[in-house]
ZAMARGU-4260 file (C-alpha; in steps of 0.2 Angstrom, whole numbers, plus 5000, padded with zeros to 4 digits):
<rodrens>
0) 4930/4697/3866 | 4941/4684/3857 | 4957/4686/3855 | 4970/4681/3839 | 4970/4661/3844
5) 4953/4660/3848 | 4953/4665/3869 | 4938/4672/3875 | 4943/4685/3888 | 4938/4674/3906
10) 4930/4658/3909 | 4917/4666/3915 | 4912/4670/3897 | 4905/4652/3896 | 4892/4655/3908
15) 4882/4670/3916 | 4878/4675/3935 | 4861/4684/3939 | 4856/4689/3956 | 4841/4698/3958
20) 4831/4704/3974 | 4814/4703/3973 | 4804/4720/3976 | 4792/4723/3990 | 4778/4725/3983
25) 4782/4707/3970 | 4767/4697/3967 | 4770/4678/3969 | 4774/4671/3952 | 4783/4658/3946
30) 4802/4659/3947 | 4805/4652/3928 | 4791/4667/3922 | 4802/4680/3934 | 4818/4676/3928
35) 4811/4674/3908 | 4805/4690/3911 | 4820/4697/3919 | 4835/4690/3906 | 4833/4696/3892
40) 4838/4681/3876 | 4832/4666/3887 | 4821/4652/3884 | 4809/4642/3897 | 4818/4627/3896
45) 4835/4636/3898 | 4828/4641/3915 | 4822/4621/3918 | 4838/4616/3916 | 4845/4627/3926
50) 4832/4623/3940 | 4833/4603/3936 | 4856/4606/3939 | 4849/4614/3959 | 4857/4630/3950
55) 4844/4643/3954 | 4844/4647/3972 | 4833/4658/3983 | 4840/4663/3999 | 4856/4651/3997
60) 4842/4637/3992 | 4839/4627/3976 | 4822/4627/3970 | 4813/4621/3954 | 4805/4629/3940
65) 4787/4630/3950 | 4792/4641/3963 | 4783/4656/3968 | 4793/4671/3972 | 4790/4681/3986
70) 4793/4700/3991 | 4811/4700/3995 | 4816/4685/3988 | 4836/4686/3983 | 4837/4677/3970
75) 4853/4669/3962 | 4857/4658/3945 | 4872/4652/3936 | 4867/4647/3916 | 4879/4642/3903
80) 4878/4650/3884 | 4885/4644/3869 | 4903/4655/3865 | 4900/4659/3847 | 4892/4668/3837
85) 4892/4661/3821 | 4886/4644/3812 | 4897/4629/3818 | 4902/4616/3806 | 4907/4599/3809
90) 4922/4592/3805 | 4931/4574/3802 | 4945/4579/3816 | 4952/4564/3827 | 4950/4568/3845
95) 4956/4559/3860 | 4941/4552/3871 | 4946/4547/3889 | 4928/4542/3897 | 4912/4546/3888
100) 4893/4541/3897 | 4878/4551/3893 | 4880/4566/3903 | 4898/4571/3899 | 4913/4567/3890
105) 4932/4569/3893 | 4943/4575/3882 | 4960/4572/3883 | 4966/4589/3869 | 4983/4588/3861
110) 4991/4604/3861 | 4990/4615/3845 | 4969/4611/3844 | 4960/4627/3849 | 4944/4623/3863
115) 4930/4632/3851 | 4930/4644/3837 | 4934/4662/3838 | 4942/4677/3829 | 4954/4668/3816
120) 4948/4650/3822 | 4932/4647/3816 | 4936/4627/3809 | 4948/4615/3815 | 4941/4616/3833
125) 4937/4603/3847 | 4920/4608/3847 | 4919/4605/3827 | 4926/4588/3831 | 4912/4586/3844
130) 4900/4591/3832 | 4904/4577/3819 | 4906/4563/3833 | 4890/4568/3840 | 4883/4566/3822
135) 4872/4550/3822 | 4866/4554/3841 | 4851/4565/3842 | 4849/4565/3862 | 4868/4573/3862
140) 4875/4590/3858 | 4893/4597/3865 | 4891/4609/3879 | 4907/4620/3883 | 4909/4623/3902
145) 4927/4627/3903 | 4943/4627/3889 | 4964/4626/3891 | 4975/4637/3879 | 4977/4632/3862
150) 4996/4626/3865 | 4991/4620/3883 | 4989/4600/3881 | 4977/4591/3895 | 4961/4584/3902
155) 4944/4594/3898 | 4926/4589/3900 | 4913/4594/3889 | 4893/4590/3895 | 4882/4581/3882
160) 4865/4590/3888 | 4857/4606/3895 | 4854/4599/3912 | 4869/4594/3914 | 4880/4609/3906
165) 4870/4618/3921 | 4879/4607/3934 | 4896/4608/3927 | 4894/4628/3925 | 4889/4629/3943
170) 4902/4619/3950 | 4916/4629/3940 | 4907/4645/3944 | 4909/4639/3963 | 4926/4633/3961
175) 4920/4616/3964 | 4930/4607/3953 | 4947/4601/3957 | 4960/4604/3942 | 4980/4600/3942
180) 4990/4604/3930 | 5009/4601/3927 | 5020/4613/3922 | 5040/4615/3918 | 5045/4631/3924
185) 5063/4642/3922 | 5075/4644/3940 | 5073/4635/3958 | 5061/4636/3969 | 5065/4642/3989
190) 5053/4630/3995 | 5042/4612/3989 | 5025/4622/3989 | 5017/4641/3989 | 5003/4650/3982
195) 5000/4665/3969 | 4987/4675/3973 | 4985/4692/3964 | 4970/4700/3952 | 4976/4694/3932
200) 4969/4705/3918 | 4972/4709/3899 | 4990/4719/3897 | 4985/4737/3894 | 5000/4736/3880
205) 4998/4718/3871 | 4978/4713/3873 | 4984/4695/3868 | 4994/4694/3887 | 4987/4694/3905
210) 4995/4704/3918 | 4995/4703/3937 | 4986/4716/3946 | 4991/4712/3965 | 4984/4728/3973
215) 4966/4723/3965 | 4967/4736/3955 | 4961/4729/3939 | 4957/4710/3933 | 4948/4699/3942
220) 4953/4686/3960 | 4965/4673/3952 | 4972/4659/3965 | 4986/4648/3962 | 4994/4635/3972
225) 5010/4625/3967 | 5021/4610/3973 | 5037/4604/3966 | 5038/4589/3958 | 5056/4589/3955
230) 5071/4600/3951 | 5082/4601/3937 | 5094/4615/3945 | 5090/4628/3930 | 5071/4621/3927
235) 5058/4614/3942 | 5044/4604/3935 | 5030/4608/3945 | 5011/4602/3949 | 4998/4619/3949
240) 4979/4616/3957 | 4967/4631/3950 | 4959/4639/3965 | 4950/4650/3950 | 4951/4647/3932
245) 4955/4665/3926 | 4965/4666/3905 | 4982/4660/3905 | 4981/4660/3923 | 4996/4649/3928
250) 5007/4658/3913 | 5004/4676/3918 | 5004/4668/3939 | 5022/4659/3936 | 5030/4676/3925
255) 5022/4686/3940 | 5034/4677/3953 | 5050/4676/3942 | 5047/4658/3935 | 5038/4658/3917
260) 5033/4642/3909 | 5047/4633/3896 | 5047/4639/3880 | 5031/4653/3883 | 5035/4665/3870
265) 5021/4676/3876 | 5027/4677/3893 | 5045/4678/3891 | 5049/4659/3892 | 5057/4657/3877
270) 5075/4663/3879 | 5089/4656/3890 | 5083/4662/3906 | 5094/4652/3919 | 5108/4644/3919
275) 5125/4643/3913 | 5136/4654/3897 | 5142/4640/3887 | 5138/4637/3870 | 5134/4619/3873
280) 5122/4623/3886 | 5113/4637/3877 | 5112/4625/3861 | 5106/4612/3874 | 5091/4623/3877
285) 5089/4626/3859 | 5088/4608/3856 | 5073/4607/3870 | 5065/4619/3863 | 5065/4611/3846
290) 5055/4597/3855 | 5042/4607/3863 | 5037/4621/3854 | 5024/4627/3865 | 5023/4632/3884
295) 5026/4616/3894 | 5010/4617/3901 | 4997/4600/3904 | 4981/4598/3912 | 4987/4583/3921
300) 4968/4580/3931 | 4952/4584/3934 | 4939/4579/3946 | 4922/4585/3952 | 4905/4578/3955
305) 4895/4570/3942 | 4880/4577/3937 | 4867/4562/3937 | 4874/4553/3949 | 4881/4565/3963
310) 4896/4556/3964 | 4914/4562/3964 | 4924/4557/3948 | 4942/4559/3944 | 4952/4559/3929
315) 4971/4557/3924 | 4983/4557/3910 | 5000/4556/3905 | 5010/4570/3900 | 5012/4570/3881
320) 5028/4565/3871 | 5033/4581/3868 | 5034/4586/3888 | 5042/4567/3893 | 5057/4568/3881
325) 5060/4587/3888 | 5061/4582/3904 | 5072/4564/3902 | 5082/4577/3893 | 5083/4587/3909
330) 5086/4573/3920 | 5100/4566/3908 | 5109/4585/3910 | 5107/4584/3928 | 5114/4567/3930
335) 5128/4567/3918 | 5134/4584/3919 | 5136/4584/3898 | 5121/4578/3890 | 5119/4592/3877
340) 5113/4581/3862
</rodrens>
């Protein structure tokens, strides 16, 4: 399901996980006919792909394509599909491309773009954007393995081929990848570092929100683990590395411990949460807020292995304008005692 700005309900939605134990009495076939037979709405050369990115195992091993399953066999594959449902159109839309080679390419999204079309977006999308830069080259499509929220600013990668779309599923179905994100968040912190852990879900109230669910209850494993990066007495702006990549994850993980994102209106962030009475203070807040109107959330960095050349590549960026004059803002309150402009 997609919600109002175009979310699809988990990560996970990008790809699909089969397991499969092969029956006694299985006659040795092979493994790309079984698993054609056994998903239903996939190709032969989806399953190649998947084989050629080591993402089918059998008994915790890779295998290719010509394999030949045998009785008891347990059988495991991660493959990515396309989320949507509909005919995509490319579109003339400026994108910021940090790194580009012809297996992947990095995005670096400016917040207010929404990842791919959905309910209520179905133009104006990265992926659009993708479709029309990817115009003149035949060997290149964009595959989605992962998104960030709409207002959420940051480093994403999208694959530029089948093969390796099945790598990049795989790793972020593993938690293999290593994501960072920086975040300003209301009130103090006890100590520099912690972690969130608890199941996150949709509200039962307000279908556009995640809730925590620590008991298990509902929702699905979410781990978050944070550091501060520096304090601001009311605010903290702090770095968040993704154990799991679960919707709105650091949003719904940061309302959970008392400490919602700046200026997250869905989560509560929006409104004077700490600090001080005075008129000047409150207007100060006001006036921050005018500059980021969005939750002051950024995916700083992302690194994982590459999927030709088995090596491990990182990516950076800077935090965008509208994050950098919040904070100077901050810092110039917190040093002078009156900076309220």
């Amino acid at each position: 399901m997609a919600d109002e700005d175009g979310l699809i309900e988990e990560e996970k939605e990008f790809y699909e996980h089969h397991r499969f134990v092969a029956d006694p009495g299985q006659t040795m076939i092979r493994i790309d006919k079984f698993l054609t037979d056994k998903i239903t709405n996939v190709s032969r050369s989806k399953i190649q792909s998947a084989s050629d990115a080591d993402a089918i195992l059998v008994n915790n091993k890779p295998v290719k394509s010509s394999y030949k399953v045998k009785p008891g066999d347990v059988i495991s594959v991660v493959m990515p599909h396309p989320p949507h449902e509909f005919e995509l159109i490319a579109e003339d839309i400026p994108l910021n491309i940090a790194y580009e080679d012809d297996e992947l390419i990095i995005i670096n999204k400016e917040a207010g773009m929404v990842v791919h079309p959905g309910h209520g977006n179905y133009t104006g999308t990265m992926l659009n954007a993708l479709l029309y830069y990817f115009r003149n080259d035949s060997k290149s499509q964009p595959f989605l393995v992962h998104r960030i929220d709409k207002d959420t600013s940051g480093i994403l990668v999208v694959a530029k081929n089948e093969i390796s779309q099945a790598s990049l599923a795989k790793y972020f179905f593993d938690h293999d990848i290593e994501r960072k994100y920086w975040a300003l968040v209301w009130g103090d912190f006890e100590t520099d570092e912690g972690t969130v852990e608890g199941n996150i879900g949709r509200n039962f109230r307000n279908r556009l929100m995640m809730d925590v669910f620590p008991d298990g209850s509902q929702g699905r494993h979410a781990v978050t683990h944070y550091k501060v990066l520096e304090r601001f007495r009311y605010v903290t702006l702090i770095e968040c590395q993704l154990e799991t990549g679960r919707t709105h994850q650091i949003r719904a993980h940061m309302k959970y411990i008392g400490h919602p994102l700046f200026n997250d209106e869905l989560y509560g962030g929006n409104a004077v949460l700490k600090g001080t009475t005075f008129t000047k203070y409150k207007q100060f807040v006001m006036n921050c807020f005018q500059l980021i109107p969005r939750q002051a959330l950024h995916a700083k960095s992302l690194g994982f292995i590459h999927p030709k050349t088995n090596k491990k590549i990182f990516f950076d960026s800077e935090l965008p304008d509208d994050m950098q004059q919040v904070l100077l803002k901050w810092k110039n309150y917190i040093n002078t005692g009156h900076e309220f402009s």
